[in-house]
C-alpha positions in Angstrom: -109.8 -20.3 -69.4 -113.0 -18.0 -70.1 -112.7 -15.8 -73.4 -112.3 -12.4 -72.4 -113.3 -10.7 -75.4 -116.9 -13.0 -74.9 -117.3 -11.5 -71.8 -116.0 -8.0 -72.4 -118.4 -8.0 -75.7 -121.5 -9.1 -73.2 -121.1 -6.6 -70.4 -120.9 -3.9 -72.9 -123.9 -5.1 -74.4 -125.7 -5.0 -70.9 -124.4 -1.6 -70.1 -125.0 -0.4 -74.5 -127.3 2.5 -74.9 -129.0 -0.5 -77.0 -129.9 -2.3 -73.9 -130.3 0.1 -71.5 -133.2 1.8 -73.2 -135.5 -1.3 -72.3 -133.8 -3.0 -69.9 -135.7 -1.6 -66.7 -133.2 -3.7 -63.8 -130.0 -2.9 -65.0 -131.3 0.7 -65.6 -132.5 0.9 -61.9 -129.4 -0.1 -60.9 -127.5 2.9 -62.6 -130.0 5.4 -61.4 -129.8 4.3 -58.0 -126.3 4.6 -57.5 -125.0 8.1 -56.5 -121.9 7.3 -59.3 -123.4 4.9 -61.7 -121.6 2.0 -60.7 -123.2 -1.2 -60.3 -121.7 -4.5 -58.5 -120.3 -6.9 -60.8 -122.2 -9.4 -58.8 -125.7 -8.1 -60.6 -124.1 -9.1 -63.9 -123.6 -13.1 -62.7 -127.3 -13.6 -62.1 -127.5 -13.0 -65.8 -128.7 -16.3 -67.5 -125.8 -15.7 -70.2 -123.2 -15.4 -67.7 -124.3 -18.0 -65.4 -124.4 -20.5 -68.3 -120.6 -19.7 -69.4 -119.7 -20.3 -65.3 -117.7 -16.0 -65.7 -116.7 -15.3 -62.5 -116.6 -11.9 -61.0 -112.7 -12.0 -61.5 -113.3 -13.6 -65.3 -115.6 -9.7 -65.3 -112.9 -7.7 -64.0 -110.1 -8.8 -66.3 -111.9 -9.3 -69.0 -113.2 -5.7 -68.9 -110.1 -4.0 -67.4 -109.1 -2.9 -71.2 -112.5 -1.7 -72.3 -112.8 1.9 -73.3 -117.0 1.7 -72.8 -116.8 0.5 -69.6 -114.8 1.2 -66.2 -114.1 -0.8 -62.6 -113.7 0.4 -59.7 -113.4 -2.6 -57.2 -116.3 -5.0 -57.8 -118.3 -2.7 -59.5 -118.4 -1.3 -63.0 -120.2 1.4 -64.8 -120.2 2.8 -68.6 -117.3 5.3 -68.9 -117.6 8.8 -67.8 -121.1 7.7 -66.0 -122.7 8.3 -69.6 -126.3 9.3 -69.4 -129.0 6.8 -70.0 -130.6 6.4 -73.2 -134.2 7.7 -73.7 -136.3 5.0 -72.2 -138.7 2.8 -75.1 -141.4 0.2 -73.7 -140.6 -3.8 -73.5 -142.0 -5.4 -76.3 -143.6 -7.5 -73.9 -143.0 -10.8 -75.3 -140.0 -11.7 -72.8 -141.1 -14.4 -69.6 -139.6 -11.8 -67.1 -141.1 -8.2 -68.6 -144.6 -10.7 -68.3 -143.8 -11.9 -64.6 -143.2 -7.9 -64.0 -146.4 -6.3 -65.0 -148.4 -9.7 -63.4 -146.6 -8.5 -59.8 -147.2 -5.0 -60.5 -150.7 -5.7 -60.9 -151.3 -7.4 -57.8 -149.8 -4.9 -55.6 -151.4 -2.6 -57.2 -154.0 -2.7 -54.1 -153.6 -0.6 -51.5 -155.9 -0.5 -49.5 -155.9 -1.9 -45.8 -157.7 -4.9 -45.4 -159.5 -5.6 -42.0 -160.7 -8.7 -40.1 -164.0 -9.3 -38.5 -163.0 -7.7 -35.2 -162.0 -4.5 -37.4 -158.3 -4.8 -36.9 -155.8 -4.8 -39.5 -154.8 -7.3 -41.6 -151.3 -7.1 -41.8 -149.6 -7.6 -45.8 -146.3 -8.1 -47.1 -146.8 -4.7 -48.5 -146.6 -3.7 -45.1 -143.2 -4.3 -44.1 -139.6 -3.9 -46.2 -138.4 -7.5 -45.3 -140.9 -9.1 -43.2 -140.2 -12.0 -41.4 -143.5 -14.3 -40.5 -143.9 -16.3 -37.2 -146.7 -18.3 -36.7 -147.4 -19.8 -32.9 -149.6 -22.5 -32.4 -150.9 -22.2 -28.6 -153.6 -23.9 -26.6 -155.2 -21.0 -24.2 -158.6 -22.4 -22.3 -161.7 -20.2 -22.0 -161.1 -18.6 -18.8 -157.4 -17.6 -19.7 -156.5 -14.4 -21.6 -153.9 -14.9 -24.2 -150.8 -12.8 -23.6 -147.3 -12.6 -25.5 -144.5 -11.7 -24.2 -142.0 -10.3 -27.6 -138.4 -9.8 -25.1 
């Protein structure tokens, strides 16, 4: 049986003005949502839920009583869709606010790279959710390489 006032005491934490002020995923899932709700399946990638083994329906009732928070089907949000806190800077001594501003700065380039023929070199930046395929074909000097994509 999971303790429902652990869990109740941790989502508010995650969704506390406290919190919210430097934590940059959680607060990007607030703002991207037209009603502030955010699915309760964020909160069980969290290392502190995942290492208690909460359950979404462990979230829900343990939260059901809360007067910070509210549920609407598998989501929650603070009460009232409460504004954000004023935003502070990461200290910048967690692994993950680190990982961050490494990846930032390596797609910070922008600028299209070209091959020797002058064609484009195609990134990930490129695409939304690109998907790579690689063919390995044998095609003899006098053929011309064609690909058919149907």
């Amino acid at each position: 049986m999971a303790d429902h006032a652990k869990i109740k005491t941790q989502i508010e934490y995650y969704l506390s003005d406290k919190n919210l002020a430097k934590d940059k995923f959680f607060r990007e899932q607030i703002q991207t949502s037209k009603d502030g709700f955010i699915a309760i399946s964020h909160f069980l990638n969290c290392n502190n839920i995942k290492a208690n083994n909460w359950t979404s329906a462990d979230i829900k009732a343990a939260c059901g009583d809360s007067i910070e928070l509210e549920i609407k089907a598998d989501t929650i949000r603070r009460v009232g869709n409460k504004l954000l806190p004023e935003k502070t800077a990461p200290s910048g001594d967690r692994k993950r606010d680190q990982k961050g501003n490494e990846k930032k700065e390596a797609n910070e380039v922008q600028e299209d790279e070209f091959d020797e023929d002058g064609k484009v070199i195609l990134v990930e930046k490129d695409f939304d959710n690109p998907i790579i395929v690689s063919y390995d074909t044998k095609v003899g000097a006098e053929e011309e390489f064609k690909v058919d994509w149907k």
